[in-house]
N, C-alpha and C positions, 0 to 999 in steps of 0.2 A: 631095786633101789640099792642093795647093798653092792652089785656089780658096777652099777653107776657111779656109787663114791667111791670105790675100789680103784678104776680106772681114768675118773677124772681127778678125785681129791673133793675134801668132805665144800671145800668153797667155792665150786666151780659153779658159772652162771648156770649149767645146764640141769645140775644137783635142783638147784631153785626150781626149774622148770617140773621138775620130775617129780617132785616135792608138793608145786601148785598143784599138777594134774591131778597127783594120789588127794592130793586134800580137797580137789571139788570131787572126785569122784565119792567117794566116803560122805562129802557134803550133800549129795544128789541122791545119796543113799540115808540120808538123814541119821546118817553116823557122826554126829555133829562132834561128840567129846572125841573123837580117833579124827576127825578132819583136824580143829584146832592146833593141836602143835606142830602138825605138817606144816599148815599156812606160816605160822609162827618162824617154822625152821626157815622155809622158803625167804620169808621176808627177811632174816637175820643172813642167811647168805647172802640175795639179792645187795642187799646195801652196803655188803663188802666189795662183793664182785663185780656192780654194773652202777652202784653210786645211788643215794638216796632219791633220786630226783629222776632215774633212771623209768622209762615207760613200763617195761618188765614190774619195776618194782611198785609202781604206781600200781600197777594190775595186781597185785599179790593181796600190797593194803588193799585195796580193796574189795578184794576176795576174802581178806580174813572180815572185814568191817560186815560184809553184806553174812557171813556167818557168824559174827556174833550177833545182828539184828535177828537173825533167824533163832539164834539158842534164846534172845531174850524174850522171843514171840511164842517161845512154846511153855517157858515157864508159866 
């Protein structure tokens, strides 16, 4: 991750992407509080980089949405 913002730059679409992937994995691993500000990052670049409305970004929220249903279901 840190070679990826190194040579893209910390806003580049692909950071988001890289970002999503660590946060569902961590999510899959029901590492819920270490997913969370991944997705969070992901979706804060995404909507710089590819526009709020963008499909990518659409997938992100909605990655971060379907884990916070999951953190609310286990409290």
């Amino acid at each position: 991750m840190r070679l990826r913002k190194k040579l893209l730059g910390e806003s580049h679409h692909d950071v988001a992407l890289s970002l999503n992937n660590l946060a569902y994995f961590y999510g899959d691993q029901r590492r819920y509080k270490e997913a969370k500000p991944l997705y969070l990052q992901a979706l804060k670049v995404a909507k710089v980089a590819l526009g709020e409305n963008h499909p990518r970004t659409n997938l992100y929220r909605n990655n971060l949405q379907q884990l916070l249903e999951k953190m609310k279901n286990q409290e």
